[in-house]
C-alpha positions in Angstrom: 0.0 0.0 0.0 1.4 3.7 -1.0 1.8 6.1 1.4 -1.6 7.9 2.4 -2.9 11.6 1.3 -1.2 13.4 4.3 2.1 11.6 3.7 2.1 13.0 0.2 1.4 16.2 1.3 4.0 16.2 3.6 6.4 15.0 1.1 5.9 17.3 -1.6 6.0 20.1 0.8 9.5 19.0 1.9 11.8 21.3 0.6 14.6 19.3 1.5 13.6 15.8 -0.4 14.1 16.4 -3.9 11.3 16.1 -6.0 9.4 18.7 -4.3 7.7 21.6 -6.0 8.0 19.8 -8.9 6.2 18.1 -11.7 3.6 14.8 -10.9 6.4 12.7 -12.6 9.6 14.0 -11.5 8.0 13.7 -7.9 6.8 10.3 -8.0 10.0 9.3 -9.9 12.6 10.5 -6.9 10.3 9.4 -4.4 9.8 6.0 -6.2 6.4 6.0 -5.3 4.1 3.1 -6.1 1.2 4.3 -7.4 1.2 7.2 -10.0 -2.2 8.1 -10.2 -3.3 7.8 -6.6 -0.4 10.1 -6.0 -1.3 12.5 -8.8 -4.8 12.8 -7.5 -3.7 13.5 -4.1 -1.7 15.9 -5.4 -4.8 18.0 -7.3 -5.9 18.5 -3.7 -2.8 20.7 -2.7 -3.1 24.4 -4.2 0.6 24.6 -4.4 0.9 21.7 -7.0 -2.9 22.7 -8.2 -2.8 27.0 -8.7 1.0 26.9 -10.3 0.6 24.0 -12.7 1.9 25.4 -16.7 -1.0 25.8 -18.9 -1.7 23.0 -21.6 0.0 24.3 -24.9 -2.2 22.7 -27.6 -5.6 21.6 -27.3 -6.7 18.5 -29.3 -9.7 19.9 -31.7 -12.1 18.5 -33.4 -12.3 18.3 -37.0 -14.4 20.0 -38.9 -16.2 19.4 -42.2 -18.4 21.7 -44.3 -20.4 20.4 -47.1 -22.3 23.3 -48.0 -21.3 26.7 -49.7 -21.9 29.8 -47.6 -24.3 32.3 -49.5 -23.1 35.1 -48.0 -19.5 34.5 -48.0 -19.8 34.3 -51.6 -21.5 37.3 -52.2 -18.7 39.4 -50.1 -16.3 38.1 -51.8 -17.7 38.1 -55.4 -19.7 41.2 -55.1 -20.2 41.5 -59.4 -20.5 37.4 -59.9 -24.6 36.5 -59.8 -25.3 32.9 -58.4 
């Protein structure tokens, strides 16, 4: 069994183990912790891990795919062209 919530809290708030104030995986990694995402949601609790974490860079999108024309679009564009 892993170490508990308060144990984690304690550990990540260590500023003397390394690994603290770090990233989910560089903290589980030099703790060698068991379980990685019992550890990570204990961590989600903390604000100090939760408030400072680095904003996701890319956001997966969907795709998109029209099959119709725009009227309008065309007449901006086309302004002396009659459809």
């Amino acid at each position: 069994m892993g170490p508990g919530a308060e144990e984690i809290h304690k550990l990540y708030g260590n500023t003397r183990l390394s690994g603290s104030y770090e990233g989910a995986r560089s903290f589980i990694r030099n703790r060698k912790l068991d379980n990685p995402k019992e550890v990570e949601k204990h961590l989600n609790f903390l604000p100090s891990y939760s408030l400072f974490k680095p904003a996701r860079k890319s956001f997966q999108r969907q795709r998109v795919q029209i099959n119709f024309l725009n009227y309008q679009v065309l007449s901006v564009d086309f302004p002396f062209y009659n459809f």
